[in-house]
MARPA-514515 format. One record per residue (C-alpha): x, y, z. Coordinates in steps of 0.001 Angstrom, whole numbers, plus 500000, padded with zeros to 6 digits. Example, Ala and Ser with C-alpha at 12.3 -4.5 7.8 and 13.67 -1.06 7.14 Angstrom:
// residues 2
512300495500507800/513670498940507140/
//
This chain:
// residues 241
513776511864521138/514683510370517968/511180510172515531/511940508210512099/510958509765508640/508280507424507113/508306508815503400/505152508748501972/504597508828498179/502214510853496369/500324511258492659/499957514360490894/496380515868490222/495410518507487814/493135521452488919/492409524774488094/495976525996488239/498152523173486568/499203520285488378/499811519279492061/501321516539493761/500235515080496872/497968512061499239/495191512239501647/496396514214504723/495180510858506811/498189509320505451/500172512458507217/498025511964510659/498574508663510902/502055508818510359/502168511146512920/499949509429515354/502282506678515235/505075508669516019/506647509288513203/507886512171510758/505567512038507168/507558513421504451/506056513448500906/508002511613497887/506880513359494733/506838511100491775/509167511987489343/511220510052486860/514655509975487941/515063506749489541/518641508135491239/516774510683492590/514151508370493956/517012506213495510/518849509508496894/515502510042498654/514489506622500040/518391506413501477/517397509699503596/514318507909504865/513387505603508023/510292503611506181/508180504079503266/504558504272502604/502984503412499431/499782505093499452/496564504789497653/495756506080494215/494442505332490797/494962502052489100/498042500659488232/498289501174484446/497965498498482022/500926498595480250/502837498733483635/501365494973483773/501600494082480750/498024493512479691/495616495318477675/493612498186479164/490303497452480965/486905499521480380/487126500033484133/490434501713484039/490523504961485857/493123506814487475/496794505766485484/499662507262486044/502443505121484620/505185507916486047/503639507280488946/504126503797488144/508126504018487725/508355506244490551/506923504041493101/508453500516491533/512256502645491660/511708503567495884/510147499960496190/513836498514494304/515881501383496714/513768500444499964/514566496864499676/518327497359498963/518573499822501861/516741497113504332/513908499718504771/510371499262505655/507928498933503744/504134499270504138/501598499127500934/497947500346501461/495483499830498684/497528500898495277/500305500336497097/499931496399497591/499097496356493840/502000498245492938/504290496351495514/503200493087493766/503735494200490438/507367495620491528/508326491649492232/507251490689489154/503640489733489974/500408490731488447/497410492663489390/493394491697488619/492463494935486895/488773494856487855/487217492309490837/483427493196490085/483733491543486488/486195489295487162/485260487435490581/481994485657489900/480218486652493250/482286489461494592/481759491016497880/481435494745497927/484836496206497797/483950499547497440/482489501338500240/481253504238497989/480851507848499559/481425506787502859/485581506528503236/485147505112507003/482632502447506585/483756498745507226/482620497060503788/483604493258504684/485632491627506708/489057489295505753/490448486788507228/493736486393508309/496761483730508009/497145482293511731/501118482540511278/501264485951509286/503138489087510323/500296490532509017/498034488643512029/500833488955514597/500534493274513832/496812492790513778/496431491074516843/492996489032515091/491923486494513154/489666488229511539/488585491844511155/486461494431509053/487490496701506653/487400499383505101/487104499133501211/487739501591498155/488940499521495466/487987497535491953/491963495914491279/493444493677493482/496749491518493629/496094488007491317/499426486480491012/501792486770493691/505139488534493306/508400486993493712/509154486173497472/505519487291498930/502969485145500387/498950486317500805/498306487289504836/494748487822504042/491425487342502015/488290488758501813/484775486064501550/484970485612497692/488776484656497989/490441488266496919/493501489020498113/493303491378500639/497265491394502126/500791490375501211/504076489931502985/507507488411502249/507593485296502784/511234485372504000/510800487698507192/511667491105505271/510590493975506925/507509494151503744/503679494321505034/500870495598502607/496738495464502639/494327496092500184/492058498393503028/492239501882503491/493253501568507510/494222505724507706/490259505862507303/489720504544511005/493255503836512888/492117506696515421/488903504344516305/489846500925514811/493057499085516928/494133496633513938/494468499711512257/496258501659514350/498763499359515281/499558498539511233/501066501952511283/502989501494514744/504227498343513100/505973500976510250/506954503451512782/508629501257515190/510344499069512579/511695502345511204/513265502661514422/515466499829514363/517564500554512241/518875499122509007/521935496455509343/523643498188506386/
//
């Protein structure tokens, strides 16, 4: 039974013992609950090796993270920075650059719509809380599986089709958020104060990516679950080149 390989990438970490690479293991269980094979893409800056990867790959998986860094937008650094890794940066913009020249899937969760965005030249709000006058909560705090708000979704979206609602809650860990759009995407979603909650091409490209965390709840939450079917299944059919 053939399973496709839905690469996931990852961010390195420093501990007690040096530095480790790696994502959430509810990346990995979701992957697998939707019936595919999770391999981890370490970041690393050798863009060939990146594309050598990606080619050996069904889909790819941009996971969450820390914030995209400031200089890989192009602005000045916020107080509320936290979390940049421009390597991881590079990393991540190169498998974007070799998953769209292969005709692979791709699916961005919370960094990874930001990161997505910025890849196609777009930009990224680098803090909602002091930047959207009357922001909705958009971070859940301590408790990962909590639906924080809800977002409403474009009638005539891939994004609503893969959904199967108009409208659904959330889950929420984030202060950036897409602001202008990247070339060839179009916003699938919102949240109440007008963020961007989800992108898509625009042209029918196999490219879906939300600003929720939906590996928190896709074993209790159905939108959820069937985002990550969406990746797994598309893997499966193939790429026309």
């Amino acid at each position: 039974m053939f399973k496709p390989i839905i690469g996931i990438t990852t961010g390195i970490r420093a501990d007690g013992t040096g530095h480790r690479t790696g994502c959430p293991v509810e990346y990995i269980d979701a992957v697998l609950q939707a019936g595919g094979v999770p391999v981890l893409l370490p970041p690393v800056d050798d863009p060939d090796a990146i594309a050598a990867a990606v080619r050996a790959i069904d889909g790819l998986l941009l996971s969450g993270g820390g914030d995209v860094s400031f200089d890989t937008c192009g602005e000045q650094p916020h107080p509320a920075a936290r979390g940049q890794d421009p390597l991881r940066d590079r990393a991540e913009i190169a498998a974007i650059r070799a998953a769209m020249q292969g005709w692979i899937p791709i699916l961005g969760i919370c960094r990874g719509i930001q990161i997505l965005n910025v890849a196609l030249g777009g930009t990224v709000m680098q803090d909602v809380p002091s930047m959207v006058p009357g922001a909705v909560t958009h971070d859940s705090g301590d408790d990962k599986a909590a639906l924080a708000h809800t977002v409403e979704i474009e009638q005539d979206s891939l994004l609503a089709r893969v959904f199967g609602t108009a409208s659904t809650g959330v889950t929420s860990r984030h202060h950036q958020a897409v602001r202008t759009l990247g070339e060839g995407l179009r916003v699938n979603c919102r949240a109440p104060d007008g963020v961007i909650e989800g992108i898509e091409a625009a042209d029918g490209r196999r490219i879906l990516a939300v600003q929720c965390h939906p590996e928190s709840r896709f074993k209790d939450h159905l939108p959820f679950r069937r985002l990550f079917a969406w990746l797994t299944t598309d893997a499966q059919w193939g790429r026309p080149f």
